[in-house]
N, C-alpha and C positions, 0 to 999 in steps of 0.2 A: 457491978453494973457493966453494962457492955454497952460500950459506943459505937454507933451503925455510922461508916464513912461514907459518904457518897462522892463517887469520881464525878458522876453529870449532876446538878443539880437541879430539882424537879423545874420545868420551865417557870418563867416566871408572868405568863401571859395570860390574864386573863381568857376564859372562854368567849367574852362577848369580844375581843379582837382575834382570837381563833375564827371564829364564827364569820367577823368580818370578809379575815385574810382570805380563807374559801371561797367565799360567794364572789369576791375580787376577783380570783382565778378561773373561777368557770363563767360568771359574765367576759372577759377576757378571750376563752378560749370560744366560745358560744360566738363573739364577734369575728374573731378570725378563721371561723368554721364557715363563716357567711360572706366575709373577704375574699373572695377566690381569685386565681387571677383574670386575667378576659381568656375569650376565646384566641385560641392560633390559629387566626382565618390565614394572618401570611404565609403559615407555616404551611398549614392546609392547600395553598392555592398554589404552591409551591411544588408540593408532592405531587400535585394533579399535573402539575404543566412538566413535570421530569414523568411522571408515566405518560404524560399523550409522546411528549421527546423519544421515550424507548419505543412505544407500540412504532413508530413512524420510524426510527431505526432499523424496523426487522426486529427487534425482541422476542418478539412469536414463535420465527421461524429459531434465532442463533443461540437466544440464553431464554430459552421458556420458563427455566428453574428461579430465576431471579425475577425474572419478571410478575410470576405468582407470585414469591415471597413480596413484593413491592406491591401487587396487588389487592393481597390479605392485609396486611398490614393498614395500606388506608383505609380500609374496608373498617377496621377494628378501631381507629383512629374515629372514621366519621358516628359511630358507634359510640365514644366517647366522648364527642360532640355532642350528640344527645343526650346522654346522662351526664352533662354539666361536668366532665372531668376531664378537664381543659390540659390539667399537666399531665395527663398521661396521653390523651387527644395531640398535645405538642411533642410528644415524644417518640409515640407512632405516625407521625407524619415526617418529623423528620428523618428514622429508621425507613419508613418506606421512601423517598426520596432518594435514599444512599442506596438502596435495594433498583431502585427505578435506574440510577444512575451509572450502578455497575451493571445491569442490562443493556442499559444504552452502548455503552462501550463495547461491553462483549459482544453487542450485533453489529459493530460498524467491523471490530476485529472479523466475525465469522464473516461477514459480506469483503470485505478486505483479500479474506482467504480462497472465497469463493472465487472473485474475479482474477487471482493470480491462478487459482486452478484451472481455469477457462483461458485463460492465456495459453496456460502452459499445453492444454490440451490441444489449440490449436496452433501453436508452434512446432508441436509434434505431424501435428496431422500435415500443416506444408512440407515439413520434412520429408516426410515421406510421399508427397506428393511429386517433390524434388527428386527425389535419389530412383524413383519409378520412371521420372520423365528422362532421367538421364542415362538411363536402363535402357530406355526402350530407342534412344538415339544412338548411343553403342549400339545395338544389336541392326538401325539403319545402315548404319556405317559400314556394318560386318558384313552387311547382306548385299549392298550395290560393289558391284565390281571395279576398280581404280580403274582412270580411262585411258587408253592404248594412246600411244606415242602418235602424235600426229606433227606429219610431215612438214606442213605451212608453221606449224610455233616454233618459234626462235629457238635457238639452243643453247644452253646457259653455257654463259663465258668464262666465269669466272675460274675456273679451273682448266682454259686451255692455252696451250702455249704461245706465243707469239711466232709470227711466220716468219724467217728469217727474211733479210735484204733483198735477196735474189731474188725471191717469188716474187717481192714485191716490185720489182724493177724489170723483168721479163715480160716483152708482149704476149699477149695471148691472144691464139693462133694468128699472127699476123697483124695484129690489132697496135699501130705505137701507141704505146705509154704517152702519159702526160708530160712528163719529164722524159724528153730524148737526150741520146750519153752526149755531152759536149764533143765538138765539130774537133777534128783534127789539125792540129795548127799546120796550115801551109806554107808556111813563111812570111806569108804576106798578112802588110799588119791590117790588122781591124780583122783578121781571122776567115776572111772571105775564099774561099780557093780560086 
């Protein structure tokens, strides 16, 4: 005779609590199928106010490529609003958001760029409005004649020599000096002749 070993042993359950255990599971799942979560209106109203933020950044003009992905997205998002598929409705709203938000930036970045290139272009342009106007006053300068020596202007001292003593104490023509040479002593005092 041969003896049949069994490593599992045939269960020991009844059909009619098989039968139960089932119907437990899928009433179960049947209710959490009908559980859903709510709507992500916040989530939703979220995404809406970071795209009007980018469109009002310049989005348009600086990251258009982002700004679509941001705008597909909720697109797809309010889409699944409709069809009651809230977690996915919450998940493309938040993607479009982040999408809204790296447009935002990148247009304040491009607008940022813009306004130093328009500096810069009109930094240049006084430049050379400078180095023209400075042109053209050298070549005034080159053009009028330096003015001839005139007789009446003083003539600069500083490099001339001083006049010795004599000149300065000599009448001229006939003229005495302010200082006349002290009187000759005569002998008589008080200097009288």
């Amino acid at each position: 005779m041969r003896t049949v070993m069994y490593f599992f042993s045939p269960p020991a359950v009844s059909a009619r609590r098989m039968r139960a255990a089932v119907a437990t599971l899928a009433l179960t799942l049947a209710v959490a199928g009908c559980a859903t979560a709510p709507p992500p209106n916040d989530a939703m109203n979220l995404a809406q106010y970071q795209l009007q933020a980018a469109r009002d950044a310049g989005a348009a003009d600086y990251a258009p490529v982002d700004l679509g992905f941001a705008q597909d997205k909720f697109q797809q998002a309010q889409a699944a609003m409709e069809t009651r598929k809230f977690a996915d409705a919450a998940n493309l709203a938040e993607e479009s958001g982040a999408d809204a938000e790296l447009a935002r930036v990148k247009a304040r970045l491009g607008a940022a760029r813009a306004e130093i290139q328009g500096k810069l272009q009109e930094n240049t342009r006084l430049r050379n409005e400078g180095e023209q106007l400075a042109a053209r006053q050298q070549q005034m300068e080159q053009a009028v004649p330096a003015p001839a020596a005139d007789s009446s202007a003083p003539l600069p001292v500083g490099d001339m020599p001083a006049p010795s003593a004599s000149v300065l104490s000599a009448p001229v023509d006939g003229v005495p000096t302010d200082n006349p040479a002290p009187a000759a002593s005569s002998g008589i005092p008080g200097g009288q002749p």
